[in-house]
Chimera marker file (.cmm) of the C-alpha trace (Angstrom):
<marker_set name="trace">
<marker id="1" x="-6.109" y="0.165" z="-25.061" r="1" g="1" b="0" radius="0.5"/>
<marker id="2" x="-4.567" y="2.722" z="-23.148" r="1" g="1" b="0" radius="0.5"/>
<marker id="3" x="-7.456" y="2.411" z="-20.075" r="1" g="1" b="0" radius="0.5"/>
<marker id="4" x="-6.899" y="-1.249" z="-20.171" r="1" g="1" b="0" radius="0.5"/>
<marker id="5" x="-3.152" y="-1.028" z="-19.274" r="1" g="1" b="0" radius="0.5"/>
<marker id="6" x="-3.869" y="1.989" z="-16.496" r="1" g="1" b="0" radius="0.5"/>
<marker id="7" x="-6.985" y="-0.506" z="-15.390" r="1" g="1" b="0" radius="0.5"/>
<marker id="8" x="-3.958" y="-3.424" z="-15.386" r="1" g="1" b="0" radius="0.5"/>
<marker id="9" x="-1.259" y="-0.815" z="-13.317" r="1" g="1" b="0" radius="0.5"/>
<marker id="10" x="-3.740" y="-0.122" z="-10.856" r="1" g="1" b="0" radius="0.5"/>
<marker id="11" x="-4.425" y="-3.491" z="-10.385" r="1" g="1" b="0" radius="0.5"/>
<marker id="12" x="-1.271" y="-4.306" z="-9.579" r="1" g="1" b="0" radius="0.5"/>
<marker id="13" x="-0.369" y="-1.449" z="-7.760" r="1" g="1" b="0" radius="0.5"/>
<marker id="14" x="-3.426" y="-2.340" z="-5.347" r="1" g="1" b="0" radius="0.5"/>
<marker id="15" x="-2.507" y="-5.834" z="-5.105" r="1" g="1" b="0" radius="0.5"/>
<marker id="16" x="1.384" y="-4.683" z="-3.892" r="1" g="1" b="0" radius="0.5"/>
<marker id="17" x="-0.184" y="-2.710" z="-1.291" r="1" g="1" b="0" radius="0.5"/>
<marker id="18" x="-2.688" y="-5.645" z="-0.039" r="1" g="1" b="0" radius="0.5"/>
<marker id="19" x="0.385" y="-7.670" z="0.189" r="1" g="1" b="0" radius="0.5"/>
<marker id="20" x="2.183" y="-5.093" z="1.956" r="1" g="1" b="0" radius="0.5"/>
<marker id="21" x="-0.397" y="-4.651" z="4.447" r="1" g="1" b="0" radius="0.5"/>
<marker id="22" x="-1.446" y="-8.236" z="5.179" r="1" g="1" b="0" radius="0.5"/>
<marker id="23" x="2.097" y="-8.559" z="5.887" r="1" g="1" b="0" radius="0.5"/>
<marker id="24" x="2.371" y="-6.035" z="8.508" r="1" g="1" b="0" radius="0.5"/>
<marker id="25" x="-0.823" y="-7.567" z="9.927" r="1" g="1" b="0" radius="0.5"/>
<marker id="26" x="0.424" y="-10.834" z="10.097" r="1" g="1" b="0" radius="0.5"/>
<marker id="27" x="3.496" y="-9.899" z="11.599" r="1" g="1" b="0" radius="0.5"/>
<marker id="28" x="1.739" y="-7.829" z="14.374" r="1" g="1" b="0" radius="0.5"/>
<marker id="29" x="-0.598" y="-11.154" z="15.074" r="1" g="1" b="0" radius="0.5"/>
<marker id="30" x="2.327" y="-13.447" z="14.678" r="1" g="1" b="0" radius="0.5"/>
<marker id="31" x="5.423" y="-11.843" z="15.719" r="1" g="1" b="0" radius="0.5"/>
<marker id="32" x="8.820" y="-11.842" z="14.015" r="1" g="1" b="0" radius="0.5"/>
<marker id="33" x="9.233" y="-15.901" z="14.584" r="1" g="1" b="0" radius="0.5"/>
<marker id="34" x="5.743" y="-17.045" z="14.073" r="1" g="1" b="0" radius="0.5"/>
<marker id="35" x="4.968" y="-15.224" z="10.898" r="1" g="1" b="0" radius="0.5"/>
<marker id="36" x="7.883" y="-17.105" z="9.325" r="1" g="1" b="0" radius="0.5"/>
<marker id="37" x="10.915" y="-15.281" z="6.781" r="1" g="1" b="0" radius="0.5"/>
<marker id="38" x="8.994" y="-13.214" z="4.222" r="1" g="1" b="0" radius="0.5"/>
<marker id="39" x="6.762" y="-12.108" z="6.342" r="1" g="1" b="0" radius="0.5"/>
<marker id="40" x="9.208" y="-10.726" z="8.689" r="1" g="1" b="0" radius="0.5"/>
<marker id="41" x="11.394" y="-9.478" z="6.122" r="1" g="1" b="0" radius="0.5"/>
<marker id="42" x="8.461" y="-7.606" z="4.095" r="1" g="1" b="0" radius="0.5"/>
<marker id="43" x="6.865" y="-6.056" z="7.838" r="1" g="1" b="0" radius="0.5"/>
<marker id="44" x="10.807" y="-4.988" z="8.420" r="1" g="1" b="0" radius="0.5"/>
<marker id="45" x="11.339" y="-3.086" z="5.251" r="1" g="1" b="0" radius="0.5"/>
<marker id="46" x="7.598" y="-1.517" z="5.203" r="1" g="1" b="0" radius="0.5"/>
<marker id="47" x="8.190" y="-0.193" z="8.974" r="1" g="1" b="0" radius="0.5"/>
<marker id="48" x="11.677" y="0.917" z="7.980" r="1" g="1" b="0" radius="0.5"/>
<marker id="49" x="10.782" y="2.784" z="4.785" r="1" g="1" b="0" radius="0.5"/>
<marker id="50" x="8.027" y="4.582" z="7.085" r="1" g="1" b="0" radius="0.5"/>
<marker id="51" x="10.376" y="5.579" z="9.443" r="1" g="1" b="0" radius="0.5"/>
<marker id="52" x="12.585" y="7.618" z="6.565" r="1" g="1" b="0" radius="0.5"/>
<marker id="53" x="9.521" y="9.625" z="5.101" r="1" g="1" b="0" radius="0.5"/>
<marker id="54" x="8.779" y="12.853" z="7.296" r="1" g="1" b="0" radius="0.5"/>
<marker id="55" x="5.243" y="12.651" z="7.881" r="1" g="1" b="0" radius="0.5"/>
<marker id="56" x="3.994" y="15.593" z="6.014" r="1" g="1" b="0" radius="0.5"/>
<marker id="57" x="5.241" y="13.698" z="3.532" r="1" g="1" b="0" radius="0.5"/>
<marker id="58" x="2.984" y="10.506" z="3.697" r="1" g="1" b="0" radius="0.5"/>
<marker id="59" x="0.036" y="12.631" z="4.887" r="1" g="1" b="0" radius="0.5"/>
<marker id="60" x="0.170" y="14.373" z="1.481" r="1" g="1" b="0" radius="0.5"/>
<marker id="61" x="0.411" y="11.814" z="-0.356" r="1" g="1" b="0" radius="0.5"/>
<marker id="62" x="-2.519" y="9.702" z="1.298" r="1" g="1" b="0" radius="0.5"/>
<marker id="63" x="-4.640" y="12.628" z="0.667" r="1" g="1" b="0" radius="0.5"/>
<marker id="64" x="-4.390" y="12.981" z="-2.665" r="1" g="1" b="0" radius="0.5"/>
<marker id="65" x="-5.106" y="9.511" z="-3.286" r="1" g="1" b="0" radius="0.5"/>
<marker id="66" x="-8.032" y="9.797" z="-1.538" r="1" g="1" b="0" radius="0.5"/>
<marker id="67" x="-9.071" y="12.995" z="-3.672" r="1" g="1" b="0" radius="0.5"/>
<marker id="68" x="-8.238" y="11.579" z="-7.035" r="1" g="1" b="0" radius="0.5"/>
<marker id="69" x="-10.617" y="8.471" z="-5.892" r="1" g="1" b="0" radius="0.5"/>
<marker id="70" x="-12.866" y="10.150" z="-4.599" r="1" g="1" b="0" radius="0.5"/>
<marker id="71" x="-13.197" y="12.296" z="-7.693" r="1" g="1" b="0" radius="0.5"/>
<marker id="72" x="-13.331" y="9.353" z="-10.214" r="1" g="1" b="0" radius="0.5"/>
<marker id="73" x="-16.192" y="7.925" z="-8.249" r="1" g="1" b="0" radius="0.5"/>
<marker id="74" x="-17.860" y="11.149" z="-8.708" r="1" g="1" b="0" radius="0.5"/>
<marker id="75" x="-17.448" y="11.832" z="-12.343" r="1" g="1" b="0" radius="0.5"/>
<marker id="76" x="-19.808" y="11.060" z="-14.562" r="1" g="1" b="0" radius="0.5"/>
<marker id="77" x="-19.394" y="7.851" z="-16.797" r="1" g="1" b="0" radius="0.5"/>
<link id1="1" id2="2" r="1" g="1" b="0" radius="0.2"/>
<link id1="2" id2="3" r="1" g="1" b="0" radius="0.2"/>
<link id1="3" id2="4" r="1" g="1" b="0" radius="0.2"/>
<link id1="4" id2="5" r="1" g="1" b="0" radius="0.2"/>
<link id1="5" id2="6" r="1" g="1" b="0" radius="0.2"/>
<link id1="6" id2="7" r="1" g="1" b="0" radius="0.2"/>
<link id1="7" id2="8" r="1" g="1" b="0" radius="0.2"/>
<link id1="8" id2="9" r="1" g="1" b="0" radius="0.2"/>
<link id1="9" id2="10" r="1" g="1" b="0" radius="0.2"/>
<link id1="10" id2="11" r="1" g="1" b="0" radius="0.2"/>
<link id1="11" id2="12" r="1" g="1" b="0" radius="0.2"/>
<link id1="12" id2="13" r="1" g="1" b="0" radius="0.2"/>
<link id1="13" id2="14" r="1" g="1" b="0" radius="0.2"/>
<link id1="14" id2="15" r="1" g="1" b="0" radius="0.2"/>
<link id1="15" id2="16" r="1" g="1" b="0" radius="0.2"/>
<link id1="16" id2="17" r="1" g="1" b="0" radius="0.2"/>
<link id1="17" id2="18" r="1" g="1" b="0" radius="0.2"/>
<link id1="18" id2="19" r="1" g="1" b="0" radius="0.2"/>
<link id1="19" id2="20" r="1" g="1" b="0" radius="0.2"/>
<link id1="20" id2="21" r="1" g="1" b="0" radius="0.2"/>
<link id1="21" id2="22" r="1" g="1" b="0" radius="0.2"/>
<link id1="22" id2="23" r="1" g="1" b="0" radius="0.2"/>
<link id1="23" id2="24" r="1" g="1" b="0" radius="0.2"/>
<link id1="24" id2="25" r="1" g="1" b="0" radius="0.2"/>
<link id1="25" id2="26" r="1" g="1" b="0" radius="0.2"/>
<link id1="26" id2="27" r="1" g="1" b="0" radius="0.2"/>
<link id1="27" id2="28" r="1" g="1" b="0" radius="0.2"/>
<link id1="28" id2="29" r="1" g="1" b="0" radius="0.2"/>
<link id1="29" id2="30" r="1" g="1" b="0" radius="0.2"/>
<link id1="30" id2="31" r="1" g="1" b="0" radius="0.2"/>
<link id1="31" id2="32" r="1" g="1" b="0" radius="0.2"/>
<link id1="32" id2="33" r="1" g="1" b="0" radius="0.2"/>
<link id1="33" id2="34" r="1" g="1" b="0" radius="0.2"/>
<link id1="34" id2="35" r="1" g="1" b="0" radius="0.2"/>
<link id1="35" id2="36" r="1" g="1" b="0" radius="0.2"/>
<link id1="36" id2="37" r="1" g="1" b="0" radius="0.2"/>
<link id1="37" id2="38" r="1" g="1" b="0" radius="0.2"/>
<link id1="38" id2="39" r="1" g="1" b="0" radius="0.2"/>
<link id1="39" id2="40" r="1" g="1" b="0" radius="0.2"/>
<link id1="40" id2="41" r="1" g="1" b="0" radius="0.2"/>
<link id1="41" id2="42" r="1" g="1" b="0" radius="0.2"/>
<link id1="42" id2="43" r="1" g="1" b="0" radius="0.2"/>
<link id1="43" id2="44" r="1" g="1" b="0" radius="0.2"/>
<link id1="44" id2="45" r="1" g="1" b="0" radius="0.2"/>
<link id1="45" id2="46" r="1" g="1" b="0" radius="0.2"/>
<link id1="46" id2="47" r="1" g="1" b="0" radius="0.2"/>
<link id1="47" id2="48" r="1" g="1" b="0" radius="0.2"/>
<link id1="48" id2="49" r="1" g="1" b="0" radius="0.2"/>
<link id1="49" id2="50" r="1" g="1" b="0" radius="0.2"/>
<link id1="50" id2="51" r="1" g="1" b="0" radius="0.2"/>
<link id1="51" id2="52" r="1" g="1" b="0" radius="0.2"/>
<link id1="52" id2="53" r="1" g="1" b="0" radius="0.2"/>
<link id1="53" id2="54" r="1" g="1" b="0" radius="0.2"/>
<link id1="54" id2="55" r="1" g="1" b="0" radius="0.2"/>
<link id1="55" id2="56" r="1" g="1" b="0" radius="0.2"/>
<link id1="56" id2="57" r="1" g="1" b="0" radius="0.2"/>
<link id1="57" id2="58" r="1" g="1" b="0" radius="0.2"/>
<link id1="58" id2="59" r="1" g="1" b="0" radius="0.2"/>
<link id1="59" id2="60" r="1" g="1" b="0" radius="0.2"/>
<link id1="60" id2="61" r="1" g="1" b="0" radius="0.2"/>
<link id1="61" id2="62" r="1" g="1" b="0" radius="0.2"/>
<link id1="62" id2="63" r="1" g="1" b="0" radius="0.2"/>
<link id1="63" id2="64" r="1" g="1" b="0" radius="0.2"/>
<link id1="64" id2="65" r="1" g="1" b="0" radius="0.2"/>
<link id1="65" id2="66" r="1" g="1" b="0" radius="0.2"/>
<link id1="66" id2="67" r="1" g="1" b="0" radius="0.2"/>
<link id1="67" id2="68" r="1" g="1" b="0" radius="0.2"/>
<link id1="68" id2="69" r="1" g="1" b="0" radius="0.2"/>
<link id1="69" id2="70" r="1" g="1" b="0" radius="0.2"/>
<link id1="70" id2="71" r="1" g="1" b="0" radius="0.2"/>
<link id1="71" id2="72" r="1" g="1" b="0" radius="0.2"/>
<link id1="72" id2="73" r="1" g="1" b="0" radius="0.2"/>
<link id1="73" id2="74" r="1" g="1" b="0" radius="0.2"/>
<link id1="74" id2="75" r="1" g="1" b="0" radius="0.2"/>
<link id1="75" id2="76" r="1" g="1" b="0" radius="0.2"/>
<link id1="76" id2="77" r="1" g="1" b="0" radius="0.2"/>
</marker_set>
């Protein structure tokens, strides 16, 4: 039960992020008109919230995702 609903979170947690970055990719492709309101919005907010976190900061934390996947793909089932 309880892998099921961390199977479900990281589902969705993947999905946000998709979203997130098929976003900034459209609005790169697009621009801020083309790409329409959401788009714009969503590409705004994502850039902006980038802009607070130092660095270090996001460096980290990309890197320990990567380790804690990269672990799970390596342990045995």
């Amino acid at each position: 039960m309880i892998d099921k609903i961390r199977n479900y979170g990281w589902l969705a947690v993947e999905a946000a992020f998709l979203i997130v970055v098929f976003c900034l990719l459209m609005n790169i492709i697009l621009g801020d008109e083309g790409g329409g309101e959401y788009i714009a919005m969503v590409a705004s907010n994502a850039i902006h919230a980038m802009q607070e976190i130092p660095p270090g900061i996001v460096v980290g934390v990309v890197l320990i995702l990567v380790l804690y996947r990269f672990l799970e793909y390596r342990r045995p089932k």
